[in-house]
N, C-alpha and C positions, 0 to 999 in steps of 0.2 A: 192428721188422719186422712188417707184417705177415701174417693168417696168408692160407694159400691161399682161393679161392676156390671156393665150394661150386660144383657140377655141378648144375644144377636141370633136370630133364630140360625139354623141350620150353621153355626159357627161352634168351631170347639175352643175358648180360650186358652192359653195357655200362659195361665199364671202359676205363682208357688203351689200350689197343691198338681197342678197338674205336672209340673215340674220333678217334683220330688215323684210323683206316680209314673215316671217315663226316666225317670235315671238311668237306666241299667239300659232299657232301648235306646237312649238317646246316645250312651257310651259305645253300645257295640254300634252304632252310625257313625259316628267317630271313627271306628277303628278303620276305618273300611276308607280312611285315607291312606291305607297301605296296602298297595297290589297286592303283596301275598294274606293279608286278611280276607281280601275280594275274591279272591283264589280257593283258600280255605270253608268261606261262606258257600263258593258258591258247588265246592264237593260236597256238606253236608251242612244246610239248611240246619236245622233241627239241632243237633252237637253245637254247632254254632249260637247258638241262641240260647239254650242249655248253659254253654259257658258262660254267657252273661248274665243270666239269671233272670230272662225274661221269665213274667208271665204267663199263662196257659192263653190270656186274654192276646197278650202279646203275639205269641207264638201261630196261637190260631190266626189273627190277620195278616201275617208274614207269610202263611201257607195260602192263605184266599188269597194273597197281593193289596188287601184292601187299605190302599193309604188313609182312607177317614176313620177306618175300626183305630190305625195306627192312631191319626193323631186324639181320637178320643181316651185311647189307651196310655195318652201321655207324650206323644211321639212331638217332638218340633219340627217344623216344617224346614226348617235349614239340614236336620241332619238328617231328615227322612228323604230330601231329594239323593245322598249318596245313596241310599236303598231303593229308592226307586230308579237307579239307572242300573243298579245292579240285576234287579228284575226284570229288567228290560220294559218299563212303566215309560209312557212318554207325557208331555202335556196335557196332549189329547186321551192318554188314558183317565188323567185325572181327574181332565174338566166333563169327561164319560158320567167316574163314579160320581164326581158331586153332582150333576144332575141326574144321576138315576137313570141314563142310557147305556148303548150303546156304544162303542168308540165311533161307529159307520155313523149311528145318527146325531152323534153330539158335530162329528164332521161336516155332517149334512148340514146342521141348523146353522154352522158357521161358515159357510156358503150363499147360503139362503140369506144372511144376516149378514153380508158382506165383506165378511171376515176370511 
């Protein structure tokens, strides 16, 4: 057996149930190791995602860009970074949304912090 799974705050894990709850996003991440998928996505969002069968949960943080709604939504962090370049999302976007900034001030504080 084993043991439980730690609570990491502000952490989404992604085990079996998250897994199974990110299928369909996780596949159309996937797809999108084919230029003309990347192509298709990026004529119409929406149809695109439609054909996979995402979520409305899904679907709405694909329209906000929000990579954490994603990975809460089920999303893995391997196949969400194809989506996140498709979006034009960079590093610094991300380490933005996880701390609740800015992208200008998340820059700033890793300046400041020597980074």
């Amino acid at each position: 057996m084993l043991p439980p799974l730690r609570d990491i705050p502000g952490t989404t894990l992604f085990d079996g149930v998250q897994a199974m709850k990110g299928y369909a996003l996780n596949k159309m991440c996937y797809s999108f190791n084919s230029a003309a998928n990347r192509e298709e996505f990026k004529r119409d969002e929406d149809a695109y995602c439609a054909r996979y069968g995402l979520t409305a949960e899904q679907r709405d943080a694909v329209r906000r860009r929000n990579v954490l709604a994603l990975l809460a939504a089920g999303g893995n962090v391997y196949y969400l970074a194809k989506l996140a370049g498709i979006l034009g999302l960079d590093v610094q976007d991300l380490g933005a949304q996880q701390t609740g900034t800015t992208k200008e001030a998340f820059k700033a504080r890793l300046v400041a912090a020597g980074g």
